[in-house]
C-alpha positions as CSV (number, residue, x, y, z in Angstrom):
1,X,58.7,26.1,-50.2
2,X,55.3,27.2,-50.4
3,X,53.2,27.9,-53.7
4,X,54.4,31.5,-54.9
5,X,57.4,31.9,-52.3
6,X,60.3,33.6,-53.3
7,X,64.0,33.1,-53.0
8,X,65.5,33.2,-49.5
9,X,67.3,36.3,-48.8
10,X,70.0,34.9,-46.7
11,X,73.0,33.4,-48.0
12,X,75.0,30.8,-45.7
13,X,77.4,32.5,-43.4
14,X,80.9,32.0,-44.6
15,X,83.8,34.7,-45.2
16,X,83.0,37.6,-47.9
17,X,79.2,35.8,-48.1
18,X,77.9,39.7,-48.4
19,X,74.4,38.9,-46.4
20,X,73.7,42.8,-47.0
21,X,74.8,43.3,-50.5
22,X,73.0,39.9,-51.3
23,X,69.7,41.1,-50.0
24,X,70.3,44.2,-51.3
25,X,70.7,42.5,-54.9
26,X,67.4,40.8,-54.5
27,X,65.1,43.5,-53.6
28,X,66.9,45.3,-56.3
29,X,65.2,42.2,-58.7
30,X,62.3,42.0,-57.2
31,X,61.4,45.3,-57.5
32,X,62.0,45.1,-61.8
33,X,59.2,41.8,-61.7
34,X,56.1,44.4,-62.3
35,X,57.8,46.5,-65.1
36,X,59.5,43.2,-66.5
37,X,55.9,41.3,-66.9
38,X,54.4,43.9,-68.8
39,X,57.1,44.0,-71.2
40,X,56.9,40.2,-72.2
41,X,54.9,40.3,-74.7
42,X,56.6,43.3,-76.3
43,X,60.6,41.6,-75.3
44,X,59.0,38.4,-77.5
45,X,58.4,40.6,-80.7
46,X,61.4,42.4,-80.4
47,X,63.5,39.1,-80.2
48,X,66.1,40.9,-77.7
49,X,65.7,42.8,-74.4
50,X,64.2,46.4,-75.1
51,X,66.3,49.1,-74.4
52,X,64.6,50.2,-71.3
53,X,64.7,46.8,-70.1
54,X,68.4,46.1,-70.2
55,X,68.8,49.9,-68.5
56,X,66.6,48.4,-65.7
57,X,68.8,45.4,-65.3
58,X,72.1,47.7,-65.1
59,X,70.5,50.7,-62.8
60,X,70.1,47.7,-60.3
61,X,73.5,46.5,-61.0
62,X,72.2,43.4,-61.7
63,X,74.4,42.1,-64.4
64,X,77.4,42.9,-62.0
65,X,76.3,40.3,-59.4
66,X,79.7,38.5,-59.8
67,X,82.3,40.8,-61.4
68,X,85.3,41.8,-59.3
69,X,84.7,44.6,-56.7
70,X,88.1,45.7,-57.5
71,X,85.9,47.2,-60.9
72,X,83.1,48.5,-58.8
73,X,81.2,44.7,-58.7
74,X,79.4,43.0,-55.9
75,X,81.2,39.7,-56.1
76,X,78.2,37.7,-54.7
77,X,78.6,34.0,-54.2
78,X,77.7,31.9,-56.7
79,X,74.3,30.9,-55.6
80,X,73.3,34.4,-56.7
81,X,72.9,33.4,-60.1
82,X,70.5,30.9,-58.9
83,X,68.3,33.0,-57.2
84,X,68.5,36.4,-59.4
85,X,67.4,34.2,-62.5
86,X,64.6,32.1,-60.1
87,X,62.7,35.6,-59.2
88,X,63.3,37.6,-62.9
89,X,62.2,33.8,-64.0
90,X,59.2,34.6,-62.4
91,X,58.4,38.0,-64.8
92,X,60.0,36.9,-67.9
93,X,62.1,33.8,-68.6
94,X,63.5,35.7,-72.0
95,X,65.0,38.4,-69.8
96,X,66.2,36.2,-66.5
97,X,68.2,34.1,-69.6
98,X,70.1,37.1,-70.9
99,X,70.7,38.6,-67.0
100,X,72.0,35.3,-65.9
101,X,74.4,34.7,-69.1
102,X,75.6,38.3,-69.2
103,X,76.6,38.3,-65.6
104,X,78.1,34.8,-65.8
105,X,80.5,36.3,-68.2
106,X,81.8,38.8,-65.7
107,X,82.3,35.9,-63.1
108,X,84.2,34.3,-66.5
109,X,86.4,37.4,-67.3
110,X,87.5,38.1,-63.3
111,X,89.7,34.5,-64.3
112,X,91.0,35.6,-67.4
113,X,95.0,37.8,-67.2
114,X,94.6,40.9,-65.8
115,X,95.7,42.7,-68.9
116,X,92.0,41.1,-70.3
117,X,89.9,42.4,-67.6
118,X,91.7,46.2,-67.7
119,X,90.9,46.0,-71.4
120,X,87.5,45.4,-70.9
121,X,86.5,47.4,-67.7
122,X,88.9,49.8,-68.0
123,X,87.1,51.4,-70.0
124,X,83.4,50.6,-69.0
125,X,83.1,48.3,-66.2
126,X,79.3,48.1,-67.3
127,X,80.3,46.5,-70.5
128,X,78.6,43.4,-71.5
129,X,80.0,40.4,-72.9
130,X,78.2,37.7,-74.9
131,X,79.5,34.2,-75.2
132,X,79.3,31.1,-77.0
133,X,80.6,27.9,-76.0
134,X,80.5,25.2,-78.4
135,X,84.1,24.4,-78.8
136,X,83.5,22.3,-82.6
137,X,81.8,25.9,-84.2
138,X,85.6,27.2,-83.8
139,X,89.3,26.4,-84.8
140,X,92.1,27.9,-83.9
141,X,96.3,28.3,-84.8
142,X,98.5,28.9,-83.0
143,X,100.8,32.2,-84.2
144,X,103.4,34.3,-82.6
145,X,102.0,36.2,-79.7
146,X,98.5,34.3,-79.7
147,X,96.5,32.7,-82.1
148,X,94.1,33.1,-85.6
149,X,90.4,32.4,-84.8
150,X,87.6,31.9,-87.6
151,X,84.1,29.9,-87.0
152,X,80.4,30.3,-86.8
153,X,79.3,29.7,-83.7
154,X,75.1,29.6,-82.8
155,X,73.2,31.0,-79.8
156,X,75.2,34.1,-78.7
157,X,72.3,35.5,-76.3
158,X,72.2,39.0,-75.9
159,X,75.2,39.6,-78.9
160,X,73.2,43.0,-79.8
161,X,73.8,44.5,-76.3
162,X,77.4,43.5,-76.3
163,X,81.0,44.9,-76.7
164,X,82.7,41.6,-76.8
165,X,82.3,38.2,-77.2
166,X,84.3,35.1,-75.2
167,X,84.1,32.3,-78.2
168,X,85.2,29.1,-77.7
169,X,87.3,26.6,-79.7
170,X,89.6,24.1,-80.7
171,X,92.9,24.6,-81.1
172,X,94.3,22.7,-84.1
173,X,98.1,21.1,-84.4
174,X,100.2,19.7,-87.0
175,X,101.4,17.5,-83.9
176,X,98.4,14.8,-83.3
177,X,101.2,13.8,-79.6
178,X,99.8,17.9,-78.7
179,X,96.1,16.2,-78.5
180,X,93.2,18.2,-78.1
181,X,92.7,21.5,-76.7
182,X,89.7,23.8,-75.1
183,X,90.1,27.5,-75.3
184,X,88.3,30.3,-75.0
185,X,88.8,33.7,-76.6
186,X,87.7,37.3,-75.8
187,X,87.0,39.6,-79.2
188,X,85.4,42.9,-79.6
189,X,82.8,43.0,-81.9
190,X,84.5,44.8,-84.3
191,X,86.3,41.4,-84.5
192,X,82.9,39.3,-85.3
193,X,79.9,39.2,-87.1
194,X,76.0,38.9,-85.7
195,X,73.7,36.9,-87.9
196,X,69.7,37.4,-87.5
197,X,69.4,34.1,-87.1
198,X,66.9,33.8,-84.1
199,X,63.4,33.0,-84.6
200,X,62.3,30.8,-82.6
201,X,59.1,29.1,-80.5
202,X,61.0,29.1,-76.9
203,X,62.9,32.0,-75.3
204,X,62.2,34.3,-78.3
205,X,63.0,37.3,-76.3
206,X,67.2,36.5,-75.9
207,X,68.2,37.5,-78.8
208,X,70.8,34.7,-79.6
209,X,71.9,35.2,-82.5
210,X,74.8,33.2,-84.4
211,X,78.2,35.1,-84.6
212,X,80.6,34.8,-87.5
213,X,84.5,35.4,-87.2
214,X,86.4,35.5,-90.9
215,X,90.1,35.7,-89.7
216,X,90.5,37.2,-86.6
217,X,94.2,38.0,-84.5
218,X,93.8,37.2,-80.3
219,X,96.9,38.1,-78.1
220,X,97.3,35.3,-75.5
221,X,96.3,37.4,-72.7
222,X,92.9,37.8,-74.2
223,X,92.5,33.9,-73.8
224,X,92.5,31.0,-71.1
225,X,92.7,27.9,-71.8
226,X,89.9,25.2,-70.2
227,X,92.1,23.5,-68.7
228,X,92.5,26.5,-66.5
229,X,89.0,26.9,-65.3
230,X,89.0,23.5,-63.9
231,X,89.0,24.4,-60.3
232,X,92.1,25.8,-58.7
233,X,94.2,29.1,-59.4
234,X,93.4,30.6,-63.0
235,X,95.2,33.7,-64.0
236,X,92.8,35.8,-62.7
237,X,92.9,34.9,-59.3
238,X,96.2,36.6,-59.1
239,X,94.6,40.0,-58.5
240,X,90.8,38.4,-57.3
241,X,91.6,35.9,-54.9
242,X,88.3,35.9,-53.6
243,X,87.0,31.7,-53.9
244,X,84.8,32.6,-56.6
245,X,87.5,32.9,-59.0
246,X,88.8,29.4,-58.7
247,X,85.4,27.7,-59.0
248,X,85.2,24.9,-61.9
249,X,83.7,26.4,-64.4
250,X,82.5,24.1,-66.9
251,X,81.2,21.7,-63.8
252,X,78.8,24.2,-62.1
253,X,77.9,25.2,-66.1
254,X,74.0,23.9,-65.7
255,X,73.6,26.5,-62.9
256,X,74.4,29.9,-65.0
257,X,70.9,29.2,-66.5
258,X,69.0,26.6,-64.5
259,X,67.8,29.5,-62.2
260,X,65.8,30.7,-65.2
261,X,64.3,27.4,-65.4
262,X,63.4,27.6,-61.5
263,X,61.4,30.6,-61.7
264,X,59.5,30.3,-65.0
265,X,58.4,26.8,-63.6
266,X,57.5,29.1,-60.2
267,X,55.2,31.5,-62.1
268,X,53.5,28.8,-64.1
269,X,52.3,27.0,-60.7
270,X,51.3,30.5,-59.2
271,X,49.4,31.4,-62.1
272,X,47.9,27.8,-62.6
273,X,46.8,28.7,-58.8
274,X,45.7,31.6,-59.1
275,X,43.1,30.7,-62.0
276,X,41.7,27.4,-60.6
277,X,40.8,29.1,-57.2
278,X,38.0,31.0,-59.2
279,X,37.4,29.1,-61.8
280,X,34.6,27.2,-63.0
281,X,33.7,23.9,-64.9
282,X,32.9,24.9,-68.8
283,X,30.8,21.3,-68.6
284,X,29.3,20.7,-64.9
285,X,29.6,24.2,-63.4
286,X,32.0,22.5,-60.6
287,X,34.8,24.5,-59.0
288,X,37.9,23.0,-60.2
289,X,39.8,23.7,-56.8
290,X,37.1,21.0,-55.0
291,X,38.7,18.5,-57.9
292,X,40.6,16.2,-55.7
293,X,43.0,16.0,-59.5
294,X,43.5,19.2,-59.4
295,X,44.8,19.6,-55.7
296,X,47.3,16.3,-56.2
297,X,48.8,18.0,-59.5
298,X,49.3,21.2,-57.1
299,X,51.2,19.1,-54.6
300,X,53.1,17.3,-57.4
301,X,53.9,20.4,-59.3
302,X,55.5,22.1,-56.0
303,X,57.2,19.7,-54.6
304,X,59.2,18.8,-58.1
305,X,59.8,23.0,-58.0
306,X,60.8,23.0,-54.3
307,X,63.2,19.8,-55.3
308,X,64.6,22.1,-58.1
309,X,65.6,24.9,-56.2
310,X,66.6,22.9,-53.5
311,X,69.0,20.4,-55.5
312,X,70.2,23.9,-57.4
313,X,71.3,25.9,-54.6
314,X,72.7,23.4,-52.3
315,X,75.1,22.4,-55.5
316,X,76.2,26.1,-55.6
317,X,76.6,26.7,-51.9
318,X,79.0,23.2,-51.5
319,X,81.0,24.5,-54.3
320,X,81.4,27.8,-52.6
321,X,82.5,26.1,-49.6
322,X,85.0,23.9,-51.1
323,X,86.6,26.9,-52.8
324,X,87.1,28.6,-49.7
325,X,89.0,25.6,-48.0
326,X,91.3,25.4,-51.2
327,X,89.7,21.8,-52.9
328,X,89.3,20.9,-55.8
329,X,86.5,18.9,-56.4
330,X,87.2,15.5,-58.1
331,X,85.7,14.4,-61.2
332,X,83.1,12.4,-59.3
333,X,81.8,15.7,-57.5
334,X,82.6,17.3,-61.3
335,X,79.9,15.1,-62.9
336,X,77.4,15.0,-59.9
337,X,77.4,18.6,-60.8
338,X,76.2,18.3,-63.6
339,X,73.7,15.3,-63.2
340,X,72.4,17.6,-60.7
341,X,71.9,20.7,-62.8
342,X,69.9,18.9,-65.8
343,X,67.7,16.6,-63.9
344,X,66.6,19.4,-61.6
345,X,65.7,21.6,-64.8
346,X,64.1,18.4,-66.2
347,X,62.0,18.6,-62.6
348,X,61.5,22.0,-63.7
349,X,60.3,21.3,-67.5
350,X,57.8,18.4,-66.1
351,X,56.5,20.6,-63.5
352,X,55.3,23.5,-66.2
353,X,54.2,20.4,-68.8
354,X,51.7,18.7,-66.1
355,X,50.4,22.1,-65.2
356,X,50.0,23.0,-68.9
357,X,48.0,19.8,-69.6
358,X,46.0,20.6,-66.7
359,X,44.8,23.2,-67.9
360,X,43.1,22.4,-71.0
361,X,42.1,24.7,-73.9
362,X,42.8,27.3,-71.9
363,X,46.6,27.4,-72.2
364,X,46.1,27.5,-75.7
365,X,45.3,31.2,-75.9
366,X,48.2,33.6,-77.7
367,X,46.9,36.1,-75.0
368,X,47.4,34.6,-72.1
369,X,51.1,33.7,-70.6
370,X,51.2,30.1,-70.0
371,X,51.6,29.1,-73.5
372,X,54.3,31.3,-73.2
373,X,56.3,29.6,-69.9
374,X,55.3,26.1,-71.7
375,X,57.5,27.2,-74.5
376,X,60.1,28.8,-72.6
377,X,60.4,25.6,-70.3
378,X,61.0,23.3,-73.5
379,X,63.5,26.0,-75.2
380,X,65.3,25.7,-71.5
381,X,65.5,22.1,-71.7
382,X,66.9,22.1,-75.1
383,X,70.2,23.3,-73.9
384,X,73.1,20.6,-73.8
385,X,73.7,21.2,-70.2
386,X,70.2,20.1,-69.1
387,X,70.2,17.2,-71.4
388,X,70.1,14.0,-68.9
389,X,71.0,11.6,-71.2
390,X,73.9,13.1,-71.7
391,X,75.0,14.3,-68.0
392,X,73.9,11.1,-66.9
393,X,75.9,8.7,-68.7
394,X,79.1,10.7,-68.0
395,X,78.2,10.1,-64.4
396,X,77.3,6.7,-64.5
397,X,80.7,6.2,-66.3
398,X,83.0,7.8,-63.8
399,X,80.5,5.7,-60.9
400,X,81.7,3.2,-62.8
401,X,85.6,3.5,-63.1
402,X,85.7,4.5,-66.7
403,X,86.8,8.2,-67.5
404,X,85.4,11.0,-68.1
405,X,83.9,11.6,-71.6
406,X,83.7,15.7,-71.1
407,X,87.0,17.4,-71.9
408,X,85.5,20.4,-70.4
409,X,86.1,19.6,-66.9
């Protein structure tokens, strides 16, 4: 892909693929990038998407990308995430993190019982849902007719815009034989807490705030258990049986978010072109686009970008088609998942690094935006998923014939 292109606007051919309502979706975002850039300064002091901002994303029905059309949703493939987060990326990396989380929690709720998503969109089907999954933050008991939640649980983006909340935990027993279990549960916020917790260097503008629940009731239809977003039939598919309710969730995790990556990494190398085309040598008077450096950190930049959004989308697409022929990917597939999805925002990360060090003193300036998208590509990183280390050495352990040491998937 060449310096500055954008997203394809073709998805592959397959049943249900939408080709229409896909392009439709990205014009719709493309057409925000404009409005969205002059806000990023103003989204960075505000800590959380202003108001007209996150009325923007829903008048282009962005954050309903991959809810149920059963509730008035596009129910997009997958690889939309990818490429709505790569071009918002592009304006703000702040606002591309809180449309791609948000709209991934649709995608989450169309698997949860019906009874959860009538609750929810029965009321508003533009209701937003925030999330946190760190499974330790929580524990859970199990009562009659569901369970008592209470934990603190960090980095909720977007909590101040939402109605709900999907929180995840661990389920305690008396039994040690019961072993360990993942689940997730959907409160209203009536049910939680938001602590002004977030100030931060990276990503300032998300708003993720920590959440705190004191003693909290959840019927059992209001939560799925992990081990039913493995790939396969959860509840949900009962009444959305389209293939992108039985993806694995927790395996194709990295790529909720490592669209946002993709396209704040995109606008770094535009801009970085855009300013050494004109500009001149503080110390010789030399053109810095005749430096022979310069060109060869262009090509390097762009081709670890291009690598990116190729290794990104081809991960979603194959695990599109392998829902629509019924299979399950194996834990090998599982984990090449989510090698994939942290070393191509690591790809990402180095990209905006070199390009930042290339540029000198210059970056350095509050005013201008690449000090920003340097510390929006480090915040990124930061997250668990893109963590190589990490994804890596579960892979390299199921290579090897050992098991998996993510209970997640």
């Amino acid at each position: 892909m060449a310096p500055g292109q954008e997203p394809s606007v073709g998805q592959p051919e397959g049943p249900g693929s939408g080709e229409r309502a896909y392009a439709a979706m990205i014009a719709n975002a493309r057409a925000l990038l404009p409005r969205l850039r002059e806000r990023a300064a103003r989204t960075e002091e505000l800590r959380y998407l202003p108001a007209e901002t996150e009325r923007d994303l829903h008048d282009a029905g962005l954050f309903r990308m991959l809810q149920p059309k059963r509730f008035g949703g596009a129910e997009l493939d997958y690889v939309a995430l990818i490429d709505c987060a790569d071009l918002l990326g592009q304006a703000d990396a702040s606002v591309a993190w809180n449309l791609a989380n948000l709209a991934s929690h649709h995608w989450m709720l169309g698997m949860f019982e019906q009874r959860a998503q009538d609750l929810v969109w029965g009321h508003d089907p533009d209701t937003l849902i925030a999330s946190s999954f760190i499974f330790p933050a929580g524990r859970a008991t199990r009562v009659k007719g569901g369970y008592q939640l209470r934990g603190s649980w960090p980095f909720s983006s977007g909590v101040a815009s939402c109605e709900w909340n999907m929180l995840a935990s661990v389920v305690s027993s008396e039994d040690e034989a019961d072993g360990i279990e993942y689940r997730i549960f959907l409160l209203p916020k009536g049910d939680y807490k938001v602590l002004d917790t977030w100030n931060v260097a990276g990503l300032r503008g998300t708003g993720s705030c920590d959440v705190e629940v004191r003693d909290a009731f959840v019927a059992d239809d209001m939560t799925v258990a992990v081990g039913e977003l493995t790939g396969g039939r959860p509840p949900g598919s009962k009444v959305n049986p389209n293939p992108l309710y039985t993806l694995p969730v927790f395996s194709l995790f990295p790529y909720v978010l490592s669209g946002v990556a993709l396209g704040n990494a995109q606008a770094c190398l535009n801009d970085y072109i855009e300013v050494v085309r004109h500009r001149i040598s503080t110390y010789n008077r030399a053109k810095l686009s005749d430096f022979q450096s310069t060109q060869i950190k262009i090509a390097e930049a762009s081709a670890k970008i291009d690598a990116a959004r190729l290794i990104m989308r081809s991960a979603c697409i194959d695990a599109m088609e392998n829902a629509r022929r019924g299979h399950i990917p194996d834990m090998s597939a599982k984990t090449r998942y989510r090698r994939d999805g942290a070393f191509s925002v690591n790809l990402c990360t180095d990209a905006v690094s070199m390009l930042f060090a290339a540029s000198g003193a210059r970056g350095l300036f509050t005013t201008g935006v690449l000090q920003r998208q340097f510390r929006d590509a480090h915040a990124i990183n930061s997250h668990l998923a893109f963590n190589f280390d990490a994804a890596g050495t579960n892979y390299g352990r199921v290579a090897l014939g050992l098991p998996s040491e993510n209970l997640t998937l």
